[in-house]
C-alpha positions as CSV (number, residue, x, y, z in Angstrom):
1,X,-5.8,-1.0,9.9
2,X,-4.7,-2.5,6.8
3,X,-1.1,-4.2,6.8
4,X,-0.5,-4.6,2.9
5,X,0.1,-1.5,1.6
6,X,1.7,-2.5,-1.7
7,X,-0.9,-1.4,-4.1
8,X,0.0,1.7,-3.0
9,X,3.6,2.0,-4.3
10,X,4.2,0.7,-8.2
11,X,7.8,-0.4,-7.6
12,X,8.0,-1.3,-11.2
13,X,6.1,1.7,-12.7
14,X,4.2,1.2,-16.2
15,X,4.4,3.1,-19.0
16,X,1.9,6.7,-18.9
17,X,1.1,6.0,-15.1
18,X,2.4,9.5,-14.8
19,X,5.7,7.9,-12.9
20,X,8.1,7.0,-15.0
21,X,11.6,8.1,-14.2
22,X,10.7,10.0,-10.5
23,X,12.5,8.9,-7.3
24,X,11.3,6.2,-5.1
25,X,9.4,9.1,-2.8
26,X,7.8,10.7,-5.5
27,X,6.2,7.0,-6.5
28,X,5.3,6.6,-2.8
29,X,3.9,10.5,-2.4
30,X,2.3,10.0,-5.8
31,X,0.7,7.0,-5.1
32,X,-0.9,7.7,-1.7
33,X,-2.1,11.2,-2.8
34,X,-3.9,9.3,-5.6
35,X,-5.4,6.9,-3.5
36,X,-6.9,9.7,-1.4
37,X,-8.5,11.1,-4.3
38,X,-9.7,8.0,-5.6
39,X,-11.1,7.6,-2.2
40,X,-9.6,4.0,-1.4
41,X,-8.4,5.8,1.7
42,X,-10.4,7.4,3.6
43,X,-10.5,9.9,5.6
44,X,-9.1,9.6,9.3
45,X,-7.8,6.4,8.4
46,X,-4.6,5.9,9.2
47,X,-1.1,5.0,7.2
48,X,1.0,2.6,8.9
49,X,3.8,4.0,11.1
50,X,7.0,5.0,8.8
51,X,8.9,1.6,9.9
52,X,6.5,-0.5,9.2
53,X,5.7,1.0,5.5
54,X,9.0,1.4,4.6
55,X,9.6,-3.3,5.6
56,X,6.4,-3.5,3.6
57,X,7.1,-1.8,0.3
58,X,10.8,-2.6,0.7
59,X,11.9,1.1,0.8
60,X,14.4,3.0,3.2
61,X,12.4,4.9,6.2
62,X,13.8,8.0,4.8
63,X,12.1,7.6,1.3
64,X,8.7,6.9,3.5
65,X,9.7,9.8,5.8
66,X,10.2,12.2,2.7
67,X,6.8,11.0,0.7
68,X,5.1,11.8,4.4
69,X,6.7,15.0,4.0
70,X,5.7,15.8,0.9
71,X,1.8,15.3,1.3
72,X,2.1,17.1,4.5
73,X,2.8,20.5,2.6
């Protein structure tokens, strides 16, 4: 399993990326569910557990927690 996941979350989010202004979940939700269309996850692989994302991107376990959420509905 990978253990950088920071290419997956733009904390500082670019101009046009389709991010600008939404809350820290929506960059996270955003940025996996384009990852899995882009195909740089696969399928069946796994994310880390929510603790250990949230100590990598530098993010609350409820932001993580709510992005999970998110692309579970």
């Amino acid at each position: 399993m990978r253990s950088d996941f920071t290419w997956i979350y733009p904390s500082h989010p670019a101009s046009g990326d389709g991010t600008n202004g939404d809350t820290a979940y929506r960059r996270l939700y955003l940025g996996i569910r384009q990852a899995i269309l882009d195909g740089r996850l696969h399928p069946g692989e796994k994310l880390p557990a929510s603790r250990d994302l949230a100590q990598n991107l530098g993010i609350s376990r409820n932001t993580v927690m709510t992005s999970f959420d998110l692309l579970a509905s």
